[in-house]
N, C-alpha and C positions, 0 to 999 in steps of 0.2 A: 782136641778140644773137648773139654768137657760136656757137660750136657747142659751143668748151671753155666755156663760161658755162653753158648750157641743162646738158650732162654732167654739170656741178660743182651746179648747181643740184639737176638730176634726184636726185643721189648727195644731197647735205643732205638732200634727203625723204626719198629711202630710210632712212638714218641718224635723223631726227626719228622716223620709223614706227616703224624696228624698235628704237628708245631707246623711245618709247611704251610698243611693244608688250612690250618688257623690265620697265620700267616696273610696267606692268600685271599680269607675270605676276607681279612681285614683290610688288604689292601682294596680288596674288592669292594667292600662298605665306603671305606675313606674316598675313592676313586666316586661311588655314586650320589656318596655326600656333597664332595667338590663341583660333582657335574647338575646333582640338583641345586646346589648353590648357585652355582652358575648359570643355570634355568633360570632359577628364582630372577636373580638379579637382572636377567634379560629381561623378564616378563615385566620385572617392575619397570626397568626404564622404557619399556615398550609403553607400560601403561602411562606411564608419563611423559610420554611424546603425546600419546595418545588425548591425554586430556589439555597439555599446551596448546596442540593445533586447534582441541574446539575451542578454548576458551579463546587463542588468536583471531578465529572466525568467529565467534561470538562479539567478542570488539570491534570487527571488521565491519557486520553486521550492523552494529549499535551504532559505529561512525556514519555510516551510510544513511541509516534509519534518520540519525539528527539531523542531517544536512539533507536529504529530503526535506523534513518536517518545516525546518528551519524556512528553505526555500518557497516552498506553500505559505509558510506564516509569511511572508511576505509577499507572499503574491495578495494574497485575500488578505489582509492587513485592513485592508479601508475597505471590508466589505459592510461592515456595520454600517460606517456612514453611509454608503452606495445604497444600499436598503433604506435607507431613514430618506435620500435624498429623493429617490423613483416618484414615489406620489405628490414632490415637486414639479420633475419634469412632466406628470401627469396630467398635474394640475395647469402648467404652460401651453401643454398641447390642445385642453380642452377649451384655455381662454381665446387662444390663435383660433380653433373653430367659429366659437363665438364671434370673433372681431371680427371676422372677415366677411362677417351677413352682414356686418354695419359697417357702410360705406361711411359713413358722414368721418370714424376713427380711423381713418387713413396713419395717422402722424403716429397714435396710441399702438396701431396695430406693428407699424415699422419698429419701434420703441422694445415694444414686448416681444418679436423676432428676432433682433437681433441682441436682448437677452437670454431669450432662447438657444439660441444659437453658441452664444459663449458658454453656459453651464452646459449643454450637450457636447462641447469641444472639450470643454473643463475634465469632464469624465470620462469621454473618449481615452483624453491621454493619461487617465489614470486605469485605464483596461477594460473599460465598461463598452459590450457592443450589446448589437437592439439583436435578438433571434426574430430570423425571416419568415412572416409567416403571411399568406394570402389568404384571400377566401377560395373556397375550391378546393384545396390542400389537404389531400386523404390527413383524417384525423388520428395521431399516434399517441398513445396513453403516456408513451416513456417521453415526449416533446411536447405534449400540449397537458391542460388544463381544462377539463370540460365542465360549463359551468353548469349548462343545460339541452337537453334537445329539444328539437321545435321539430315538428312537421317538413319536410324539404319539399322547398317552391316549387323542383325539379328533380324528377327522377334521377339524375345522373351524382345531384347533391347529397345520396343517401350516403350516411358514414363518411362527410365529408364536411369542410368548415364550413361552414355559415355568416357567422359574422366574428368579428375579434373584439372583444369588451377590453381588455387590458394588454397591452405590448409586454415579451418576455423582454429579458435581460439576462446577459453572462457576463460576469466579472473573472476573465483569462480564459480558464475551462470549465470555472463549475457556473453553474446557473444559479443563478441569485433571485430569481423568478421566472417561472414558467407563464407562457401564452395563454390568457384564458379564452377560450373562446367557446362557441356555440355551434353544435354538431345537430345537423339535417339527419331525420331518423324515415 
């Protein structure tokens, strides 16, 4: 073999090699292309699971939220009136004080009891109870209303009720008025 044959041969390898080796890195690119495509396309529907389940629990949430809300609106629904009607029954309680220093309105005072009686039932059954309060009854800023302090009659009366000026009210679980009373200082 000549010498230009072996050179011309030599040169074909090189060229088969570095066509290979081209070859190769192409497959190699194509291969990291395919696999970051396929990254990709993982990542996206990952993120798109990802943003379904919140938005599913965002719904879920939302459901939940209106049927609370809903439920409460109808609990307190007739809190308005219940408010507008209090200085009614206030106003009953204080006349029943009244009647019953005067003997002579026996029949007036029966009368106005047991209309008392039926609007106090009345509201009963629409949710309305009276908050318990004595006198005696350590005073609590987050349960009572203080209207004023006085002096306490009795040592043991100090930061304690005194006297009750207005009865509270809860309509279900919210308080619709609080107990005002008068705290021994």
């Amino acid at each position: 073999m000549s010498k230009k044959n072996k050179e011309e041969n030599h040169i074909e390898e090189d060229v088969k090699t570095a066509s290979n080796t081209t070859n190769a890195a192409n497959d190699a690119d194509n291969n990291t292309e395919e696999i970051s495509a396929e990254d990709k396309l993982k990542e996206e529907l990952q993120q798109e699971k990802d943003k379904y389940l919140r938005l599913f629990a965002e719904f879920e949430n939302y459901k939940k939220r209106t049927s609370r809300e809903r439920i409460e609106l109808f609990q307190t629904a007739s809190k308005d009136v219940m408010v507008a009607m209090l200085p009614v029954l206030d106003d009953f309680e204080r006349a029943l004080l009244h009647i019953e220093e005067d003997k002579e309105a026996e029949e007036l005072r029966k009368g106005v009891l047991l209309i008392y009686n039926k609007l106090l039932q009345t509201l009963q059954q629409k949710g309305l109870t009276k908050i318990e309060v004595e006198k005696g009854d350590k005073f609590d800023a987050d349960h009572h209303e203080a209207v004023t302090q006085i002096p306490a009659p009795t040592e043991d009366l100090k930061g304690k009720i005194v006297d009750i000026i207005e009865k509270g009210y809860k309509l279900g679980e919210t308080v619709i008025r609080f107990p005002k009373v008068v705290i021994g200082q």
